[in-house]
C-alpha positions in Angstrom: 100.9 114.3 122.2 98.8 114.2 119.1 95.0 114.0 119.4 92.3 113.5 117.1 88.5 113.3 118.1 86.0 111.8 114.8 82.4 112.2 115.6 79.2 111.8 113.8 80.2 108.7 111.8 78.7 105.5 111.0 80.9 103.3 112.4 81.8 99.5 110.7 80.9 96.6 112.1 82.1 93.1 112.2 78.5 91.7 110.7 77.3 92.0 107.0 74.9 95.1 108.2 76.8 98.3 109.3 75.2 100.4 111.7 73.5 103.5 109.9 73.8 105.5 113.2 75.9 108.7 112.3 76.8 109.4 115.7 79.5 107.3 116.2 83.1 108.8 117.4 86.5 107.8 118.0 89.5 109.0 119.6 93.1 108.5 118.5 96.3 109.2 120.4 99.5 109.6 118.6 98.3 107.3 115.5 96.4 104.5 117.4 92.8 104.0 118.3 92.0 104.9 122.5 88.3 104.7 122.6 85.1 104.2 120.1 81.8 105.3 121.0 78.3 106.7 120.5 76.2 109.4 120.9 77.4 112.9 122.8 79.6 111.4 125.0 82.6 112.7 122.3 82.4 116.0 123.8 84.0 115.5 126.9 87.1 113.9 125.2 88.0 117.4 123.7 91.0 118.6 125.5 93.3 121.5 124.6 95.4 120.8 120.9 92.5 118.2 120.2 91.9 117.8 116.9 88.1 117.4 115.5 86.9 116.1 112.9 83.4 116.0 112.0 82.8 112.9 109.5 79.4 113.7 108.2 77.6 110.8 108.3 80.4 109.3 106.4 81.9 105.5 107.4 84.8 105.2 109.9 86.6 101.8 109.0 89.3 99.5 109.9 92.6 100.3 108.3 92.9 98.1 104.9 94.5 94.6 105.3 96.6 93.6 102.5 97.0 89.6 102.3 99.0 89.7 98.8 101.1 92.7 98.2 104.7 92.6 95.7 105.6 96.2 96.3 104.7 99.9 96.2 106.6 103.6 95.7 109.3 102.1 93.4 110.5 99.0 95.4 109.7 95.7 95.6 109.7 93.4 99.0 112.6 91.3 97.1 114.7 94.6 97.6 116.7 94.6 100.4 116.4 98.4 101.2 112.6 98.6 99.9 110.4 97.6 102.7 109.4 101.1 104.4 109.2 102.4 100.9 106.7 99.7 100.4 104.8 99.9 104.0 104.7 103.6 103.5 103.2 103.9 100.2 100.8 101.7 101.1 100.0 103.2 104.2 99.5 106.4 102.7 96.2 104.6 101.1 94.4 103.6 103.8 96.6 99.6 104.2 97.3 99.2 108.2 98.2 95.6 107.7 100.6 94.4 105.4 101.5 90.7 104.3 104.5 91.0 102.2 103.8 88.7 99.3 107.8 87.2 96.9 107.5 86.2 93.8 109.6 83.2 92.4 113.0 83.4 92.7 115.9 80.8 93.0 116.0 79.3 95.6 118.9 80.7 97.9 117.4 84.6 96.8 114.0 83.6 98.3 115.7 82.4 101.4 117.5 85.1 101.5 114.6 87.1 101.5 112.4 85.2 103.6 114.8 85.3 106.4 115.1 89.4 106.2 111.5 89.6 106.0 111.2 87.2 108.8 112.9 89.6 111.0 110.6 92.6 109.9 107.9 90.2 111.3 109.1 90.0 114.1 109.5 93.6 114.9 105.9 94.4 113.1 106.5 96.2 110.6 104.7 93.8 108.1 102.4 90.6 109.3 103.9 87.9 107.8 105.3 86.4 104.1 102.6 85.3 101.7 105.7 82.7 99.2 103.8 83.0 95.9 106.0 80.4 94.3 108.1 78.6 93.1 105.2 75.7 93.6 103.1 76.7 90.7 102.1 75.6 87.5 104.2 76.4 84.3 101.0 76.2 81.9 99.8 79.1 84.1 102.8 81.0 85.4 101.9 84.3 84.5 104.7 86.8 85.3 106.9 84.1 87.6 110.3 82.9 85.8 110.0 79.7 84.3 113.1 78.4 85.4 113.1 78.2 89.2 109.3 76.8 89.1 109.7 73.6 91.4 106.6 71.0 91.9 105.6 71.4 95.4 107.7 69.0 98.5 108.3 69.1 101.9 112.0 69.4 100.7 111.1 72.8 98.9 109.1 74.1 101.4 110.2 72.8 105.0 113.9 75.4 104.4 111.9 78.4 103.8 109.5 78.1 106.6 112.8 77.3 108.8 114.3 80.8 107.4 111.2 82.7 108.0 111.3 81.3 111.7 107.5 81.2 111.2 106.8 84.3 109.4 105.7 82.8 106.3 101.9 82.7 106.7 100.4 81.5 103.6 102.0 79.7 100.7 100.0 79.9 96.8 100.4 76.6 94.9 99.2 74.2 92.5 97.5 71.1 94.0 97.8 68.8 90.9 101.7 69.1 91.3 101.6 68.3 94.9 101.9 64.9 95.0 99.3 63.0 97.0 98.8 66.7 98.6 101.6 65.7 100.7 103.1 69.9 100.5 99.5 71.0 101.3 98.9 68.4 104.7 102.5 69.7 105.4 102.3 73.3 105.7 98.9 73.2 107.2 100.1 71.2 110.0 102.6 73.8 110.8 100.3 76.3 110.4 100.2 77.5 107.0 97.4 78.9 105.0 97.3 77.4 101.5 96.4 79.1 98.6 95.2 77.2 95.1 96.5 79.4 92.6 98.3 79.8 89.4 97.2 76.0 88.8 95.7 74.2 85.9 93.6 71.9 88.6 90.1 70.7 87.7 87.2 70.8 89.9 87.9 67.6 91.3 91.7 68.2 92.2 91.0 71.7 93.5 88.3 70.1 95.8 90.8 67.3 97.2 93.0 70.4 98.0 90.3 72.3 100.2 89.8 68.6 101.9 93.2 68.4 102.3 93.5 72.1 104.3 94.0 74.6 101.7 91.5 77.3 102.1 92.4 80.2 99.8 91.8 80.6 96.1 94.7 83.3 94.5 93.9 86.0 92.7 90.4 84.9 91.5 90.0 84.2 87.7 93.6 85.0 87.3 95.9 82.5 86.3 93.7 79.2 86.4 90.9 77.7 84.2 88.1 79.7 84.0 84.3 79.0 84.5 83.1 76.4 82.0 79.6 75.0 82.0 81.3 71.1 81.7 84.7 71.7 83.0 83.8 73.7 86.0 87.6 74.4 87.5 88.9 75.7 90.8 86.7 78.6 90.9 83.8 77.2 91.1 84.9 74.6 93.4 85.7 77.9 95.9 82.4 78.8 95.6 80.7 75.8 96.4 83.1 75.1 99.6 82.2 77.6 102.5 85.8 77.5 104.2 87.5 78.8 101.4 87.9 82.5 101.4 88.4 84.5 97.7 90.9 86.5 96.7 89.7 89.6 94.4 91.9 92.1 92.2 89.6 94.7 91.5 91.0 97.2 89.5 89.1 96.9 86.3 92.1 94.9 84.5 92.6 91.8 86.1 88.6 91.0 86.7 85.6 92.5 84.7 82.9 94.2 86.6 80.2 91.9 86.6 82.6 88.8 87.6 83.4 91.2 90.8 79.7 91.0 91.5 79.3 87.8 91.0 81.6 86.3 93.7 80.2 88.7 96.1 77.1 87.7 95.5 77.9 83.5 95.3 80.7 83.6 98.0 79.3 86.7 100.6 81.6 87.1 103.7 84.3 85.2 101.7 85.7 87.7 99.2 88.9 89.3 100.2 89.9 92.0 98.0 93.8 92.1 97.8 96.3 94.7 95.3 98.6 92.0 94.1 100.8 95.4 93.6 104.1 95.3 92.3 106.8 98.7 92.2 105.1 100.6 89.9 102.2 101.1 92.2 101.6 104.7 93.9 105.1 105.5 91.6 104.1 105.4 87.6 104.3 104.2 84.7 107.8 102.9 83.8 110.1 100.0 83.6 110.4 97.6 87.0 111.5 94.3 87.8 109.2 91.7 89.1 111.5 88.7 90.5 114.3 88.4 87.2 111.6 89.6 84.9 111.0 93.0 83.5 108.2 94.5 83.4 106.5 97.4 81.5 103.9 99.9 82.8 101.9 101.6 80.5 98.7 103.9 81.9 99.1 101.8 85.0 99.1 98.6 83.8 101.9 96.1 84.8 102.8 93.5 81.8 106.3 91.6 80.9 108.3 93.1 79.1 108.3 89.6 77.0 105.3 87.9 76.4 102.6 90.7 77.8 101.0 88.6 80.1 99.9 90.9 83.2 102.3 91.1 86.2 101.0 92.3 89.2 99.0 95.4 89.9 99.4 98.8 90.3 96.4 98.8 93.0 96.1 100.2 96.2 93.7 98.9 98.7 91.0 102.3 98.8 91.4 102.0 95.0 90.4 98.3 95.3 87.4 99.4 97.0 86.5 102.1 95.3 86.2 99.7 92.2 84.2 97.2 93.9 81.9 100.0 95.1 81.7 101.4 91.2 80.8 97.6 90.6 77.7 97.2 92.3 79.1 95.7 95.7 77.4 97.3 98.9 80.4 99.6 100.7 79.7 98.0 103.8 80.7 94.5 102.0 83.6 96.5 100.4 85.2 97.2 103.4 84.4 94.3 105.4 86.5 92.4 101.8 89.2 94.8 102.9 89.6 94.4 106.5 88.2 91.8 108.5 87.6 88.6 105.6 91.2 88.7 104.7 92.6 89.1 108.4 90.9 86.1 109.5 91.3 84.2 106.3 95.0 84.2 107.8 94.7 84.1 111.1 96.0 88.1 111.8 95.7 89.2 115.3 96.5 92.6 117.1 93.3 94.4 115.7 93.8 93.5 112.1 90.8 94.3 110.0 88.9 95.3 113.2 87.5 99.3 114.4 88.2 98.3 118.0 91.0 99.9 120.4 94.2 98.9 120.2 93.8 98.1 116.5 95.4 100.3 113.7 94.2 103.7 113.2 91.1 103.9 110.9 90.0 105.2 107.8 87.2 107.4 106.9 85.5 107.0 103.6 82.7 108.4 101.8 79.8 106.9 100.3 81.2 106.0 97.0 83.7 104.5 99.0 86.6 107.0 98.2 89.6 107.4 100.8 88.2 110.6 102.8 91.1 111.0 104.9 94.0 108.2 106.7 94.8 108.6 110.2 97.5 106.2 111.0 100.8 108.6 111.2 102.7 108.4 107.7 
């Protein structure tokens, strides 16, 4: 039986403020979190081939929760063999909860896919299928192959939530292809979290679509209109809508520093930070595949091989916060962007994004919000 005991931590909480007690503890057992506490009462829980670790003062948090994530160490979740390569990888930086996020594909590949990841679901080794695409806008289609982009229908959609026998837990798309919002009522009738992304929609449209149910904005900035003092867009129509929760790839590429601070500040409690990682990341540079396309990776960053436009990430979540951290943003709001903002944005349960026992085992960072050490059993 493997025992660890961490004591003297601040511990995360579920609010904005974190508590600035150092005395916190915890106890894991064979990779999961027994028992959280306080004060000196740690002492007694040391037993024979316990391990202690004394945290410093520094911040024990929830494991990472990862709402849009392509792939990791090499493989991709479109690969048939690649999904422990992928959980691992991940894992190894601090992610307890994955959402496996596919790329568009045709249309018999992304069942196919959908229906093996469905099964993985089911067995929890990932939390669900995130379907970025095929309902997505061409003018804005970033690194998704043009040619199996379909305008969003119930006839699209309604087969690929059938083969993910209700794994798929959030769908991106673009609400001004979606004819009278009809794929949007749809999915969030059976349950579905919709995402506004890689879109061309106005203010006005993206608005309709948050009315209609949707409630998550893709990769912020990324692949939409941007701010514009007379032709405000989607993000601005997040920010002014208090149900809709971010997403945030912070990695210095994707989204400049001050933007980063700038939704934090407009949109606090609703910023999910989120890798967006394809192969390449925690593997290298090189050349992958993203869907049919190729992609290049040059000092980390992921671009087509035609065209340049950036295609995915090469983030990992404790990277993700570590940027946000070098931005300006509080670590306590870091981490709560990383854990709990994304896990209820979908609906996670069985401790996502929580420090409570039963949930996955927890990180330990340091103040600049650097990875100090994983616990969850690699």
């Amino acid at each position: 039986m493997n025992r660890i005991l961490i004591h003297s931590a601040r511990l995360a909480g579920r609010t904005s403020v974190t508590s600035s007690d150092p005395s916190g503890w915890a106890l894991l057992q064979d990779g999961a979190l027994v028992e959280l506490g306080t004060g000196e009462r740690w002492t007694r829980r040391v037993s024979p081939g316990t391990e202690v670790v004394d945290a410093g003062g520094d911040l024990l948090a929830p494991a990472f929760v990862d709402i849009h994530c392509h792939g990791g160490g090499g493989s991709a979740f479109e690969d048939a063999d690649g999904l422990d390569t992928v959980r691992s990888t991940h894992r190894a930086h601090g992610t307890g909860t994955l959402v496996a996020s596919l790329v568009t594909n045709p249309l018999p590949a992304l069942r196919q896919a959908v229906a093996r990841l469905g099964a993985a679901t089911a067995d929890g080794r990932i939390a669900g299928i995130h379907l970025e695409g095929p309902c997505l806008s061409p003018g804005q289609r970033g690194a998704h192959h043009p040619d199996h982009l379909l305008a969003p229908s119930v006839a699209v959609l309604e087969p690929l939530l059938e083969a993910g026998g209700g794994a798929i837990v959030q769908v991106t798309l673009a609400p001004e292809m979606d004819a009278g919002l009809a794929a949007t009522r749809f999915l969030v009738e059976n349950g579905v979290k919709v995402a506004v992304g890689h879109t061309e929609a106005d203010y006005a449209t993206t608005r309709a679509a948050f009315d209609a149910g949707a409630s998550l904005l893709t990769h912020t900035f990324n692949a939409m209109p941007g701010l514009h003092h007379r032709n405000p867009g989607p993000v601005a129509a997040a920010l002014d809508d208090g149900r809709v929760v971010l997403e945030l790839i912070a990695d210095g590429v994707h989204v400049h520093d001050p933007l980063i601070r700038l939704l934090f500040t407009q949109a606090p409690g609703r910023v999910a930070l989120v890798t967006d990682a394809m192969a390449a990341a925690g593997f290298g540079d090189g050349t992958y595949q993203l869907g049919e396309l190729a992609v290049e990776v040059r000092d980390s960053v992921a671009r087509l091989a035609a065209g340049g436009s950036i295609a995915g990430s090469t983030l990992t979540m404790d990277a993700a916060v570590r940027r946000a951290v070098a931005a300006g943003v509080p670590l306590d709001e870091a981490v709560k962007a990383a854990t709990i903002v994304p896990a209820r944005a979908l609906g996670l349960g069985h401790g996502a994004g929580l420090l409570e026992p039963g949930a996955p085992a927890p990180v330990l960072l340091c103040p600049d919000g650097s990875l100090r050490r994983v616990f969850a059993r690699l």
